[in-house]
N, C-alpha and C positions, 0 to 999 in steps of 0.2 A: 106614593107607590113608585114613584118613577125610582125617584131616590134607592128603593130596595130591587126592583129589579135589576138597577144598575146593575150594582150590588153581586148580587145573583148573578149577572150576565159576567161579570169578571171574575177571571179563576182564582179561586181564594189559594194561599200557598197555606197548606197543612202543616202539621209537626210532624208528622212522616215525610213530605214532600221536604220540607226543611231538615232533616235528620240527612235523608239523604242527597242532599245538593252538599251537606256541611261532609258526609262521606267522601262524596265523590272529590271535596278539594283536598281534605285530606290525601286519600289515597294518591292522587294526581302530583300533591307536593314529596308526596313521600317516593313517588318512583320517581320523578326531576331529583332527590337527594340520591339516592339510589346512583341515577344514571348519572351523577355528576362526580358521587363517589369514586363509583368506574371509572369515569374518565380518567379520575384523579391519578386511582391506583397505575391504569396503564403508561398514564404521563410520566410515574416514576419507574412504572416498572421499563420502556423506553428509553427515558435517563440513565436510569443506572445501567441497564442493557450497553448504552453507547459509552459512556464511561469507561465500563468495563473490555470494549471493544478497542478502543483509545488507546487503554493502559497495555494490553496485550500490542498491539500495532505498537507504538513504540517501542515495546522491551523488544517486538522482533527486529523490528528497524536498528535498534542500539547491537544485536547477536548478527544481525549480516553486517553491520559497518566493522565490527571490529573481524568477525572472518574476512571481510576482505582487507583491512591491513593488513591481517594474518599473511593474507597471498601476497599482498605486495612485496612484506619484510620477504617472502621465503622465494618470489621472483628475484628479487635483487638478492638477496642472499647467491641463488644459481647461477644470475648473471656474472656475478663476480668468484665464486669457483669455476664459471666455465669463462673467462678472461686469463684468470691466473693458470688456467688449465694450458691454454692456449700459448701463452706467454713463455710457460715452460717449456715445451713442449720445442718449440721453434729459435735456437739458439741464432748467434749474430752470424752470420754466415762468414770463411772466411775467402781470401782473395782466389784460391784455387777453387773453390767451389762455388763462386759467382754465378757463374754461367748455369749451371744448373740448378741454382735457384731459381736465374732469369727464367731458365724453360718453367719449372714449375709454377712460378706464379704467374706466365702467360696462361697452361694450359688450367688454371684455380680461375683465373679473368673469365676463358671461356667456357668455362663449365659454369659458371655462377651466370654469365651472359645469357647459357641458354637453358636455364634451369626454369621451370614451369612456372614459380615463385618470382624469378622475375617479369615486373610489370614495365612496360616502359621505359626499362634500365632502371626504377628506383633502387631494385634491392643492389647490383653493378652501383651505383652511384653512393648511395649508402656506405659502401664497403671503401671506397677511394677515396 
């Protein structure tokens, strides 16, 4: 008798109680597939997300470098119509009118000396 009260005293595991413990792993593996799937998809969608982030950031990177060559070419382009401008513009002075050159390019000295753009004499220093 001992023997069957054990027995008796231990929970016996049913076919129902086994039906559903073999449910519960199922179900339990199937949401782990589930959430792993997610993960999955997010992981690409992520990827390709940054990817696609990349390739845009570059193509912008590659449209400002070349606008600004653009500016560069079209600075030096101005610079040099406003040299050849300049060049024209100011003939070799001849022996009678020395003098009055002299005076204008003192008072071109002092007027560039005390122009607000002048720092420290660089932009005066610049020019000489």
């Amino acid at each position: 008798m001992s023997e069957i009260s054990r027995l008796n005293a231990t929970p016996r595991i049913t076919s129902t109680t086994s039906y559903e413990r073999n449910q519960s792993v199922v179900v339990t593996n199937e949401l782990r597939r589930q959430s792993g799937a997610e993960t999955a998809i997010t992981t690409k969608t992520t990827t390709s997300e940054l990817r696609e982030i990349t390739e845009t950031k570059r193509e912008l990177e590659a449209q400002i470098n070349a606008l600004n060559q653009q500016l560069q070419k079209a600075n030096q382009n101005e610079a040099q119509k406003r040299s050849g401008e300049t060049e024209t513009k100011s003939p070799q002075p001849t022996k009678p009118e020395q003098g009055v050159v002299l005076e204008n390019a003192k008072r071109f000295v002092k007027t560039i000396a005390n122009a607000p753009e002048n720092e420290n004499g660089r932009l005066l220093n610049a020019i000489v």
